[in-house]
mmCIF file of the C-alpha atoms, coordinates in Angstrom:
data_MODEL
# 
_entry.id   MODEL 
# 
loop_
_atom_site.group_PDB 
_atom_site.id 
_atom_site.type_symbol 
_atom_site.label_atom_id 
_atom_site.label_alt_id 
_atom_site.label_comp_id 
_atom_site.label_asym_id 
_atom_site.label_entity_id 
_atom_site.label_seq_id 
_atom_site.pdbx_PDB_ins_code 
_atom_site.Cartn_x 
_atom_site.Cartn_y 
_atom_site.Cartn_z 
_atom_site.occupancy 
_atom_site.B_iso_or_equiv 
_atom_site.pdbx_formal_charge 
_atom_site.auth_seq_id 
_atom_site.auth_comp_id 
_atom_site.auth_asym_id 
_atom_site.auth_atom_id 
_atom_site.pdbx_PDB_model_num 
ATOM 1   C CA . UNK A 1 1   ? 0.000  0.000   0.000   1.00 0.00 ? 1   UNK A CA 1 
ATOM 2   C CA . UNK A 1 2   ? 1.849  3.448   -0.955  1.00 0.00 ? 2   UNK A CA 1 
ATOM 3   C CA . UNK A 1 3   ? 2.053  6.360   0.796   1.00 0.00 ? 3   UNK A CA 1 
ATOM 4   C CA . UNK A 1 4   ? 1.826  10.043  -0.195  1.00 0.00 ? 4   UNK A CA 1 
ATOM 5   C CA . UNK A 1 5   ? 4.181  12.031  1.006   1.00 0.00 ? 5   UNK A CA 1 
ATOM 6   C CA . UNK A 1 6   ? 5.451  15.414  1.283   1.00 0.00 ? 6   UNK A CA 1 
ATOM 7   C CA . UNK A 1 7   ? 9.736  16.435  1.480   1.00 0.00 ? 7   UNK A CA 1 
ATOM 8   C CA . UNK A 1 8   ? 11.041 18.448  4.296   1.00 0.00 ? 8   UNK A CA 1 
ATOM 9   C CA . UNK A 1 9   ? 13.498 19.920  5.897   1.00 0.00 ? 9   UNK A CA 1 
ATOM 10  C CA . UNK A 1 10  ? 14.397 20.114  9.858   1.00 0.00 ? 10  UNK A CA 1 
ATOM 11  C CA . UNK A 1 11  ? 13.830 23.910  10.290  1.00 0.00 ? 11  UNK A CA 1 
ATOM 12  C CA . UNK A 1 12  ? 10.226 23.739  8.308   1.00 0.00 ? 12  UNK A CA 1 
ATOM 13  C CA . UNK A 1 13  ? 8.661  19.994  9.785   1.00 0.00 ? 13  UNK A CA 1 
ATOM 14  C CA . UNK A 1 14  ? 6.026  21.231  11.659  1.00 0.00 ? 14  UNK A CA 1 
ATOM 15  C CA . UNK A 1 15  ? 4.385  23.315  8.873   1.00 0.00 ? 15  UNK A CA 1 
ATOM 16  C CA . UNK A 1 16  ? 4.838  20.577  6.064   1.00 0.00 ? 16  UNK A CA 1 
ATOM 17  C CA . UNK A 1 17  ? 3.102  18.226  8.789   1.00 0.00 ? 17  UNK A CA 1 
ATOM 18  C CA . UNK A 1 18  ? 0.141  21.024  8.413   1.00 0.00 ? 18  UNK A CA 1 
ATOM 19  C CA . UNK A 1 19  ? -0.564 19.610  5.387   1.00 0.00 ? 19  UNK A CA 1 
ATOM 20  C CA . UNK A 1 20  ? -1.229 16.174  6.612   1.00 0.00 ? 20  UNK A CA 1 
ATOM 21  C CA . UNK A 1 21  ? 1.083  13.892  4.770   1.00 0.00 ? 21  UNK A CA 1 
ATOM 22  C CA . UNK A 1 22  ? 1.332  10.252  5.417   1.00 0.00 ? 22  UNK A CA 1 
ATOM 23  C CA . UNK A 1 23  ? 4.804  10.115  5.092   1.00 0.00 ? 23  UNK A CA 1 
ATOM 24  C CA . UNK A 1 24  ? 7.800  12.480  5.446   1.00 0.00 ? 24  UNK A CA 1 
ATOM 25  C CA . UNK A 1 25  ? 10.962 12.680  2.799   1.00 0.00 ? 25  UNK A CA 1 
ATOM 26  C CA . UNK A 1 26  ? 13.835 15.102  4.598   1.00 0.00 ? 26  UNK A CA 1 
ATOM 27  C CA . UNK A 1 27  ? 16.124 15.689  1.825   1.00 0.00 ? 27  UNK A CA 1 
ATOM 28  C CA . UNK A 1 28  ? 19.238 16.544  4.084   1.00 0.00 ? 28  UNK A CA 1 
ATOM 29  C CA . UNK A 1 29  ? 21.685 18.902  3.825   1.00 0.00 ? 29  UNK A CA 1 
ATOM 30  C CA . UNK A 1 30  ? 25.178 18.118  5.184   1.00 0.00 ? 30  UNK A CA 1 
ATOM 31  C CA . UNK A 1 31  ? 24.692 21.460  7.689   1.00 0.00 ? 31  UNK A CA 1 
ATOM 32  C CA . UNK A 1 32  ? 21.408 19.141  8.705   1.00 0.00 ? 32  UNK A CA 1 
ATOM 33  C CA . UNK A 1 33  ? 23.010 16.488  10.608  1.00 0.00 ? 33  UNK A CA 1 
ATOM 34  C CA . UNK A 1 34  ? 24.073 18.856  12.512  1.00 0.00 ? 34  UNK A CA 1 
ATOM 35  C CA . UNK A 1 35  ? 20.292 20.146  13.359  1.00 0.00 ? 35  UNK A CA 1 
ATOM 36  C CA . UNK A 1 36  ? 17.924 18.220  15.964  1.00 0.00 ? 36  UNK A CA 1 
ATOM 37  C CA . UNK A 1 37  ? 14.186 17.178  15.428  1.00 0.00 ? 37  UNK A CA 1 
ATOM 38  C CA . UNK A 1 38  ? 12.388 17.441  19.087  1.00 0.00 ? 38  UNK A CA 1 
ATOM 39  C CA . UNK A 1 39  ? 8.551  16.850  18.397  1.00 0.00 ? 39  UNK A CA 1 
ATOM 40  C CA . UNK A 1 40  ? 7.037  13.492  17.706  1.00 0.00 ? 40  UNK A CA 1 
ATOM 41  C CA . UNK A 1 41  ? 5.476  12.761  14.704  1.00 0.00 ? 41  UNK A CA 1 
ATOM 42  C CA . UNK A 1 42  ? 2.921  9.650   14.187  1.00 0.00 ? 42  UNK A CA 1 
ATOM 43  C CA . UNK A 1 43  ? 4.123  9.027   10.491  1.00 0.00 ? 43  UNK A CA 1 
ATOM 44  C CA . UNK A 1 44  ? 6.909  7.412   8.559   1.00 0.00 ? 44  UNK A CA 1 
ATOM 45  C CA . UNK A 1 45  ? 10.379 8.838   8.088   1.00 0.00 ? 45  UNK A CA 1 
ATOM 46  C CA . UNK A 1 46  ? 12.362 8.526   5.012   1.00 0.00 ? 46  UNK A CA 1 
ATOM 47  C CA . UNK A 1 47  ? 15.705 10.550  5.050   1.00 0.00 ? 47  UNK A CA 1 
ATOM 48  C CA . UNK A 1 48  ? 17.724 11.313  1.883   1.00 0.00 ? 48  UNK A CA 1 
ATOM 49  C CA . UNK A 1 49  ? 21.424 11.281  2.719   1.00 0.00 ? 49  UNK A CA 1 
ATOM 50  C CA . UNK A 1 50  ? 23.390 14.560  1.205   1.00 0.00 ? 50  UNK A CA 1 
ATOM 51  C CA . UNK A 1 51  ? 25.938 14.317  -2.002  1.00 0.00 ? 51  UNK A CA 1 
ATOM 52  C CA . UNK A 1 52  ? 28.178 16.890  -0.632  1.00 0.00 ? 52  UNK A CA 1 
ATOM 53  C CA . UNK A 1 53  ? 30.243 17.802  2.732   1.00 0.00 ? 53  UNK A CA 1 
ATOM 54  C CA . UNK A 1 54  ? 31.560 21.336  2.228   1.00 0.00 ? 54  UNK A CA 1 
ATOM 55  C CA . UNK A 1 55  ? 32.640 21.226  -1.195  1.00 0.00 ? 55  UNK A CA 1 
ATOM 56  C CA . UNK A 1 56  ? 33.536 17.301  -1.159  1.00 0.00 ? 56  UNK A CA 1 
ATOM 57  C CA . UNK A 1 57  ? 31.354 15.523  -3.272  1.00 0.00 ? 57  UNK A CA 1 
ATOM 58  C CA . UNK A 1 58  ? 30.987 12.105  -1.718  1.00 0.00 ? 58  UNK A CA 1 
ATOM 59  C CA . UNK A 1 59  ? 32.118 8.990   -3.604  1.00 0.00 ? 59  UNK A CA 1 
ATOM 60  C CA . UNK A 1 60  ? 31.171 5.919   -2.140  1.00 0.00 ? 60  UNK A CA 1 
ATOM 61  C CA . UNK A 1 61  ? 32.230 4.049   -5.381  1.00 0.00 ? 61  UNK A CA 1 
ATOM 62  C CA . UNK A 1 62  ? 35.389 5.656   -5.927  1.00 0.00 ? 62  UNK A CA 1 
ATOM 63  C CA . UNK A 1 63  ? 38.477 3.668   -6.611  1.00 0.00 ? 63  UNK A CA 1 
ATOM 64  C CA . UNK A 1 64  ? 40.822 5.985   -4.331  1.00 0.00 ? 64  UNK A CA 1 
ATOM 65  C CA . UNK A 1 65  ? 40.316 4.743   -0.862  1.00 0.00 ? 65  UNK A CA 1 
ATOM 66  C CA . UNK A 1 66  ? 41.205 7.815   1.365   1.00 0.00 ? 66  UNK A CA 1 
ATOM 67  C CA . UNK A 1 67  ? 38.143 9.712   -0.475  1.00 0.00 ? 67  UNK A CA 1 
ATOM 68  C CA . UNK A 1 68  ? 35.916 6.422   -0.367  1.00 0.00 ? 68  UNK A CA 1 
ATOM 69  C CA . UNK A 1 69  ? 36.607 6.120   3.008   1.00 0.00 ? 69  UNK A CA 1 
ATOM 70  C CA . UNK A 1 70  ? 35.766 9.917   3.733   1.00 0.00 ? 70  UNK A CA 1 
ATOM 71  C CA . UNK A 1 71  ? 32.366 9.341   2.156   1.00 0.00 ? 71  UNK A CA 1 
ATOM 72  C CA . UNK A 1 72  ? 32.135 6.281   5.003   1.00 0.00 ? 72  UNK A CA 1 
ATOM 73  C CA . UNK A 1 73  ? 33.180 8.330   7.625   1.00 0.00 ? 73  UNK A CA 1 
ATOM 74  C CA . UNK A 1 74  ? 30.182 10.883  6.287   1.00 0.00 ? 74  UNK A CA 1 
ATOM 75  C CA . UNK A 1 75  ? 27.583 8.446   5.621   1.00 0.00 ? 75  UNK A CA 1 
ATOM 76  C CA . UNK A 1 76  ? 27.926 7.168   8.705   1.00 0.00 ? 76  UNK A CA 1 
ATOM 77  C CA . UNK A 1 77  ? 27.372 10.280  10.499  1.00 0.00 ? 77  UNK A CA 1 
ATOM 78  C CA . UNK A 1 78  ? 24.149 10.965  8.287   1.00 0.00 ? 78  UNK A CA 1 
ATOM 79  C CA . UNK A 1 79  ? 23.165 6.964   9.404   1.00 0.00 ? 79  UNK A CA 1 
ATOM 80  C CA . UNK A 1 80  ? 23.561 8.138   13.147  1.00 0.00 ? 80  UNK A CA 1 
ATOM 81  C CA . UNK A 1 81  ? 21.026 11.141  12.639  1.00 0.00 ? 81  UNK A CA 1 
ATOM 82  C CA . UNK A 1 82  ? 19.085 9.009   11.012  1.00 0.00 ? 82  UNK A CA 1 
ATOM 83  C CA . UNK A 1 83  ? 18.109 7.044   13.492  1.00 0.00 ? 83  UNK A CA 1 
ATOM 84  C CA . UNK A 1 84  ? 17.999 10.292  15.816  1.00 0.00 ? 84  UNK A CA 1 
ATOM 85  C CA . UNK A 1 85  ? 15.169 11.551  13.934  1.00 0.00 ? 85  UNK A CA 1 
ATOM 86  C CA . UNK A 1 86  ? 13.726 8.413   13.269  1.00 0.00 ? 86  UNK A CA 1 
ATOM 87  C CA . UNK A 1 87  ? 13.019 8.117   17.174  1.00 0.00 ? 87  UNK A CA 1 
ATOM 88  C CA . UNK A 1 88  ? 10.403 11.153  16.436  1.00 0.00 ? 88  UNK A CA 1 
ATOM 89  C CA . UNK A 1 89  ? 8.441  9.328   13.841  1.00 0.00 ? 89  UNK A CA 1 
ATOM 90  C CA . UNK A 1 90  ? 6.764  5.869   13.689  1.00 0.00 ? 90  UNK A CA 1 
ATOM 91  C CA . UNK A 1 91  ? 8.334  2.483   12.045  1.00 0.00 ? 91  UNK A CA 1 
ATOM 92  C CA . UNK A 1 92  ? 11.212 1.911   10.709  1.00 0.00 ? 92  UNK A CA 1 
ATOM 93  C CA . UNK A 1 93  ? 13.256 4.539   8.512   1.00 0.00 ? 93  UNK A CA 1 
ATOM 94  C CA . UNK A 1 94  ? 14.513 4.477   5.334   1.00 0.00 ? 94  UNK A CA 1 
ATOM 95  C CA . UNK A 1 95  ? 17.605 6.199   4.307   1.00 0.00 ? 95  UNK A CA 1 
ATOM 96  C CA . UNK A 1 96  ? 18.302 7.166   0.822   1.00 0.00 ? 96  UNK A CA 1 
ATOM 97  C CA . UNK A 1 97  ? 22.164 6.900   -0.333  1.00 0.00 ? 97  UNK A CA 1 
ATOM 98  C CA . UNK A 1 98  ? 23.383 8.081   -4.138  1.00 0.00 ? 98  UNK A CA 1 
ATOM 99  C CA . UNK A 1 99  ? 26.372 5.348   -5.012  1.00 0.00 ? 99  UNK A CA 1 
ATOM 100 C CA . UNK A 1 100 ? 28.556 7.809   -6.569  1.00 0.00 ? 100 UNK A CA 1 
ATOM 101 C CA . UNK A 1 101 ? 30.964 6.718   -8.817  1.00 0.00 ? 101 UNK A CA 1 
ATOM 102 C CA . UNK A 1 102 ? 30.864 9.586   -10.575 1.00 0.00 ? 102 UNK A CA 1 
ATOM 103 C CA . UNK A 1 103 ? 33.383 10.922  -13.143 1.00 0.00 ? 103 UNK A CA 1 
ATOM 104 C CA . UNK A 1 104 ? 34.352 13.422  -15.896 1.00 0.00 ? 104 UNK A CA 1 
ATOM 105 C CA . UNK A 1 105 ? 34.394 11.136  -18.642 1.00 0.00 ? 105 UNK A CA 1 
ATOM 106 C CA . UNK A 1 106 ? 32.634 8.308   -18.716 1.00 0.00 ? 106 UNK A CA 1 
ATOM 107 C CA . UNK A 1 107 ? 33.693 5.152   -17.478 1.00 0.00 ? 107 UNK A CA 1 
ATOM 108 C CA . UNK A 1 108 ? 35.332 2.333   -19.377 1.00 0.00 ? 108 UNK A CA 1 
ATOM 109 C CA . UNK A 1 109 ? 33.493 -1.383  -19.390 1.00 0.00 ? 109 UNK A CA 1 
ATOM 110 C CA . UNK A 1 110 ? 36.139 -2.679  -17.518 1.00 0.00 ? 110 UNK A CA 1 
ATOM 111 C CA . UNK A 1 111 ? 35.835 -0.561  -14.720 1.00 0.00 ? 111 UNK A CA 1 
ATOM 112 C CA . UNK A 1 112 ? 32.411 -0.057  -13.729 1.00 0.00 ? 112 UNK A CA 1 
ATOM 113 C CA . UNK A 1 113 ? 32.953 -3.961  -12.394 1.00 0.00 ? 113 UNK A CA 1 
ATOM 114 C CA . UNK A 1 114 ? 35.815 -1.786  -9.801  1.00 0.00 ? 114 UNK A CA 1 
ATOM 115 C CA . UNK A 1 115 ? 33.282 0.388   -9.298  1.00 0.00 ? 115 UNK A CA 1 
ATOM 116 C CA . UNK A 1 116 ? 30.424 -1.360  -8.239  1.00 0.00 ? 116 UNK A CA 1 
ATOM 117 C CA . UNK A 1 117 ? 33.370 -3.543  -6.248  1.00 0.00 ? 117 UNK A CA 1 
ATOM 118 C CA . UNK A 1 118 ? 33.839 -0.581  -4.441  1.00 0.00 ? 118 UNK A CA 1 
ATOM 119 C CA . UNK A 1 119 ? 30.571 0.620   -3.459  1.00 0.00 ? 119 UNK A CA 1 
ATOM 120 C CA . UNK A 1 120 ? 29.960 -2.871  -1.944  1.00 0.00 ? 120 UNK A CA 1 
ATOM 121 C CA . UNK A 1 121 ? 32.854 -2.762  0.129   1.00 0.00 ? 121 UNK A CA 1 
ATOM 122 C CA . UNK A 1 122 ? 31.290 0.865   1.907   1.00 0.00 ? 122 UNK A CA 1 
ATOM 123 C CA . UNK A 1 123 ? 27.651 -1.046  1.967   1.00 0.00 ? 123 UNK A CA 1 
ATOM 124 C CA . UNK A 1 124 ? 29.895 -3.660  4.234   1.00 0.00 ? 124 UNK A CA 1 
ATOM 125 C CA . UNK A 1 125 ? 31.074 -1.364  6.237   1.00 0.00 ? 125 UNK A CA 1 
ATOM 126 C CA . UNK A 1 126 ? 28.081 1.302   6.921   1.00 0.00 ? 126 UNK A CA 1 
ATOM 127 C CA . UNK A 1 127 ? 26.402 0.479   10.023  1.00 0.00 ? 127 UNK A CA 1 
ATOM 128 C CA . UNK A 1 128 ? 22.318 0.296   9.283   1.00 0.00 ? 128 UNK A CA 1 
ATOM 129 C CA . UNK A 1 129 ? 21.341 -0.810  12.509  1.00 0.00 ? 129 UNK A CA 1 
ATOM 130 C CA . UNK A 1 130 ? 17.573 0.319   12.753  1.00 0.00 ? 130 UNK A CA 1 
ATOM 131 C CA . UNK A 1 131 ? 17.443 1.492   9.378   1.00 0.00 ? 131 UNK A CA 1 
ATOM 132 C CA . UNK A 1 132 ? 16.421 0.757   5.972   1.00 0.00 ? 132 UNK A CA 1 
ATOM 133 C CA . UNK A 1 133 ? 18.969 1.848   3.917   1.00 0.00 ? 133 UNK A CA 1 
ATOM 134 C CA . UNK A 1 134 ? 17.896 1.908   -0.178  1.00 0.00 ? 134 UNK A CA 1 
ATOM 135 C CA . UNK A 1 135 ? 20.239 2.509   -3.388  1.00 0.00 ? 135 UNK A CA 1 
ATOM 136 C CA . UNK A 1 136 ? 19.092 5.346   -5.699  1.00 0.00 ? 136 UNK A CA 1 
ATOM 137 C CA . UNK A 1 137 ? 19.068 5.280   -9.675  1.00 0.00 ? 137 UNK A CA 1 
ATOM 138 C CA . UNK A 1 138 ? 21.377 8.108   -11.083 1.00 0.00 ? 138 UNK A CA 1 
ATOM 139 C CA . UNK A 1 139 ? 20.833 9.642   -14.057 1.00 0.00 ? 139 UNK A CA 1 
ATOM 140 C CA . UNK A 1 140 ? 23.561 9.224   -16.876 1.00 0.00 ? 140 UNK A CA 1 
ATOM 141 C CA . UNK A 1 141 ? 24.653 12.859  -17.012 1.00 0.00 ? 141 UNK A CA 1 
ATOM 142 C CA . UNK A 1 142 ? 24.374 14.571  -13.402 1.00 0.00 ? 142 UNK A CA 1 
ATOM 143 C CA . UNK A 1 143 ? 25.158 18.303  -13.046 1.00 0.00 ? 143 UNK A CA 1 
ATOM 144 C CA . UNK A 1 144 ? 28.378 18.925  -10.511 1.00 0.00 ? 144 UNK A CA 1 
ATOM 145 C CA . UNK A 1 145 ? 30.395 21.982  -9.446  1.00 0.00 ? 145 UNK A CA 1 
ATOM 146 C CA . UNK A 1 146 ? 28.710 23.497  -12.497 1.00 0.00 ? 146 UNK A CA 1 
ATOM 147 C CA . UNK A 1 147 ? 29.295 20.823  -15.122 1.00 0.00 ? 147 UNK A CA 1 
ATOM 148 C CA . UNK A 1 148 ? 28.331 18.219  -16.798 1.00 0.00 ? 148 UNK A CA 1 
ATOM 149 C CA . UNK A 1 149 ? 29.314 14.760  -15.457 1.00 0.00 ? 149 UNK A CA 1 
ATOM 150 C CA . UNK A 1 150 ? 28.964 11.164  -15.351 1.00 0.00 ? 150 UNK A CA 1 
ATOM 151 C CA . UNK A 1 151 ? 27.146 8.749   -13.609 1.00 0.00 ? 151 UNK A CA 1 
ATOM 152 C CA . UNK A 1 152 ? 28.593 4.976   -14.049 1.00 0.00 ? 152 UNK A CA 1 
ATOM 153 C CA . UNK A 1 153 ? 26.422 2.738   -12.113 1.00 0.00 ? 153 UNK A CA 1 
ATOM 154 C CA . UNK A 1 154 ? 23.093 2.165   -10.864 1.00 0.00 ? 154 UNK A CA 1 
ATOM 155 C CA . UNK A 1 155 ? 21.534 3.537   -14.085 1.00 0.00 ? 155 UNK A CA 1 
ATOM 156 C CA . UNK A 1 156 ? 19.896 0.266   -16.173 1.00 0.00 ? 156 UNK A CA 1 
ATOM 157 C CA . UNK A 1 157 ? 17.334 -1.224  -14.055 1.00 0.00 ? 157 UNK A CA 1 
ATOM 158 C CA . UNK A 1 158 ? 18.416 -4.976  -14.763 1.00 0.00 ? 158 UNK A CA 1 
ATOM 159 C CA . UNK A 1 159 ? 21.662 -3.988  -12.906 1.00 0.00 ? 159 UNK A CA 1 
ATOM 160 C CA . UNK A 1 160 ? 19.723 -2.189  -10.501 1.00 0.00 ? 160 UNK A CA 1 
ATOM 161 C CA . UNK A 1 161 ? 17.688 -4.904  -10.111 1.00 0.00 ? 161 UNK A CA 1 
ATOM 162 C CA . UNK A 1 162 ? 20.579 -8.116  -9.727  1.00 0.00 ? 162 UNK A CA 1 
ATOM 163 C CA . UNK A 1 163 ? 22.932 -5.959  -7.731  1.00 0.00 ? 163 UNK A CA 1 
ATOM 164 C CA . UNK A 1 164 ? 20.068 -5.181  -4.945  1.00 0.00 ? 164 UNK A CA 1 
ATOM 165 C CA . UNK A 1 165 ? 18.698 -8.453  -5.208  1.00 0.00 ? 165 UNK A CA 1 
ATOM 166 C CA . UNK A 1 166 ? 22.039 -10.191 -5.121  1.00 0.00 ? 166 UNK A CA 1 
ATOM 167 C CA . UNK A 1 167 ? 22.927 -7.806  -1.946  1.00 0.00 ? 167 UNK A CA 1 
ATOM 168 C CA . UNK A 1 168 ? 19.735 -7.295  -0.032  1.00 0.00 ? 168 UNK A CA 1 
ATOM 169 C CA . UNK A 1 169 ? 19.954 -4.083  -0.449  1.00 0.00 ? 169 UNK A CA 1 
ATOM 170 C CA . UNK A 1 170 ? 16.633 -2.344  -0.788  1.00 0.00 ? 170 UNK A CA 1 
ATOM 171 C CA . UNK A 1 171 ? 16.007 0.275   -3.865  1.00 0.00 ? 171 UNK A CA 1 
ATOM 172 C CA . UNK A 1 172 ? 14.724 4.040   -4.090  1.00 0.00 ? 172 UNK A CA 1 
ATOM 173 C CA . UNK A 1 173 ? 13.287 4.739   -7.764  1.00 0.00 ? 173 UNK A CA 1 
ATOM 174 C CA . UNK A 1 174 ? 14.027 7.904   -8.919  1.00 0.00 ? 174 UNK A CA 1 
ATOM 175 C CA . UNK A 1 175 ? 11.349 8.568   -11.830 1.00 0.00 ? 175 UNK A CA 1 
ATOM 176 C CA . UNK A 1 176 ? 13.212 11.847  -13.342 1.00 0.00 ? 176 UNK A CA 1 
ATOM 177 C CA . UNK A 1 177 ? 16.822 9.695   -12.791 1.00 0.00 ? 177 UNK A CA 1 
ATOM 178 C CA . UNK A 1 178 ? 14.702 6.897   -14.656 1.00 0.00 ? 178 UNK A CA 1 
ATOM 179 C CA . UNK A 1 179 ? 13.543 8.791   -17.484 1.00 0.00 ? 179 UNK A CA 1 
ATOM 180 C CA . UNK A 1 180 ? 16.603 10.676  -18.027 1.00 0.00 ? 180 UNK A CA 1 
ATOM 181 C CA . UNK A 1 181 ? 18.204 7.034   -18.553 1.00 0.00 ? 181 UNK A CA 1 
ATOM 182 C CA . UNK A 1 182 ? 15.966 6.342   -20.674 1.00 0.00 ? 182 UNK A CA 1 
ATOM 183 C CA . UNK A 1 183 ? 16.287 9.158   -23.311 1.00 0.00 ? 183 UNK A CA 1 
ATOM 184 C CA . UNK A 1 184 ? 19.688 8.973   -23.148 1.00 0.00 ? 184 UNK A CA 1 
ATOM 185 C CA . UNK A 1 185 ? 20.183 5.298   -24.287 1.00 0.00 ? 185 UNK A CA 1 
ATOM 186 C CA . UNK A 1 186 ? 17.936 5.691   -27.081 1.00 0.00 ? 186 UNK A CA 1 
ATOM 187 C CA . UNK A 1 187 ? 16.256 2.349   -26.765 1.00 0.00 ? 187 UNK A CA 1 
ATOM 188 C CA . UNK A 1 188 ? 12.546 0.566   -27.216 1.00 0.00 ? 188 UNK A CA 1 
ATOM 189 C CA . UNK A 1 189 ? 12.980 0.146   -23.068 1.00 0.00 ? 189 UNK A CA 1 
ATOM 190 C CA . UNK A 1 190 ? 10.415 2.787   -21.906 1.00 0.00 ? 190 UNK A CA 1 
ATOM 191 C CA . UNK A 1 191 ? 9.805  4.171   -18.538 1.00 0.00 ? 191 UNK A CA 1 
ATOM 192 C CA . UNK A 1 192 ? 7.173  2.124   -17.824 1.00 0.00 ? 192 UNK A CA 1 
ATOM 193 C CA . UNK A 1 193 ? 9.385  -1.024  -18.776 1.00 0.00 ? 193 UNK A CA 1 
ATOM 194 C CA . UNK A 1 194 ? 12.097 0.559   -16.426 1.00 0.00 ? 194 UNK A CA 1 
ATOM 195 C CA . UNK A 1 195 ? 9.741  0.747   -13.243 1.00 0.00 ? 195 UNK A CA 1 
ATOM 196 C CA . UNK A 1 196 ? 8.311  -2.745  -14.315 1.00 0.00 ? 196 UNK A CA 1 
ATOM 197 C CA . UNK A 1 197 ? 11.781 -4.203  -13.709 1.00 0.00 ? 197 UNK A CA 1 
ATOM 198 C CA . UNK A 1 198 ? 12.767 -2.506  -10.935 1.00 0.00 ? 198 UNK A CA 1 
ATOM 199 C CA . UNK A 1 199 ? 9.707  -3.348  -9.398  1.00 0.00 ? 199 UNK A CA 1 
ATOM 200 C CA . UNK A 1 200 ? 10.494 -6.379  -6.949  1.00 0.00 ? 200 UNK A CA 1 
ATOM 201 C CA . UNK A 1 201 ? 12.777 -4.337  -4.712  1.00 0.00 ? 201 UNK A CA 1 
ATOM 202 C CA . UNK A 1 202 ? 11.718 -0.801  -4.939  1.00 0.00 ? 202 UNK A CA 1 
ATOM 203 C CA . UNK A 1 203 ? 11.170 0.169   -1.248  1.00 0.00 ? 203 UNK A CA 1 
ATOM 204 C CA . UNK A 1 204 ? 10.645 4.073   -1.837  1.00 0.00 ? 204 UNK A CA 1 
ATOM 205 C CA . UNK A 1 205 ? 9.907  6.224   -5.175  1.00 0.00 ? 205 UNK A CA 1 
ATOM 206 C CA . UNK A 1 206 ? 9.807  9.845   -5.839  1.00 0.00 ? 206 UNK A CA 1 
# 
């Protein structure tokens, strides 16, 4: 049974809540984690984790380890807050995580297998204790630091698809992400065949 829901931020909760969603998306900010939710709130939480720290865009794909382990180091902070804020709210959370591997030019066959190598090695290592943490489609060509760049995994849904079912890893669909794919590989697959695949382990869409 879906849920409509509404996105938020800490600092303007209470007057989304005024509008009587059944479910809340906060679509953090790193400065967020830093911010504390104090009412209680009888509806789901779903928290979407930020890209950047500063000016660090976080890799949790990338194949140089000191910045793949910064993103862990950051991640886990935003899992800690998570289940902060999910004390406020009723069930379980979900948390929302891009998987970076993202790049200037795009990546060569042989190494989005590194890639996705290395993105499972931070899933290993997050702690999701209390939370239910979902993988997000990217879009192919992602807008950073004010260019264009590239996004190297989680993009077709059959990989979508194997890697979380192969992991246990729950899914977020991103429609937009989706349909950008989409146009951009120039194929019969339409959206609708997209979200048809995907289907079996999306745990959140927006």
């Amino acid at each position: 049974m879906y849920k409509k829901g509404f996105k938020a931020r800490p600092h303007d909760l209470d007057q989304v809540m005024e509008l009587k969603p059944e479910l809340i998306e906060i679509h953090a900010s790193a400065e967020d984690l830093d911010k504390q939710i104090e009412g209680q709130y009888d509806v789901p939480l779903v928290v979407h984790f930020p890209e950047y720290e500063g000016k660090e865009l976080m890799d949790p794909a990338s194949l140089n380890e000191a910045s793949r382990l910064r993103a862990v180091k950051f991640y886990q902070k935003a899992l800690s807050k998570t289940r902060e804020w999910g004390s406020r709210f009723r069930g379980t959370t979900k948390a929302i995580l891009h998987p970076g591997a993202w790049s200037n030019e795009p990546a060569k066959p042989w190494e989005r297998e590194h890639l996705y190598d290395a993105f499972h090695k931070t899933m290993l290592e997050l702690n999701t204790l209390g939370v239910d943490l979902l993988v997000e489609n990217m879009p192919p060509q992602p807008w950073f630091y004010g260019g264009q760049w590239y996004c190297n995994i989680f993009m077709d849904p059959k990989e979508c698809l194997d890697y979380c079912t192969g992991n246990g890893w729950g899914f977020c669909l991103d429609v937009c992400h989706a349909f950008l794919w989409c146009n951009f590989v120039k194929q019969e697959r339409t959206l609708r065949d997209f979200m048809r695949i995907v289907r079996p382990v999306v745990g959140h869409m927006h």
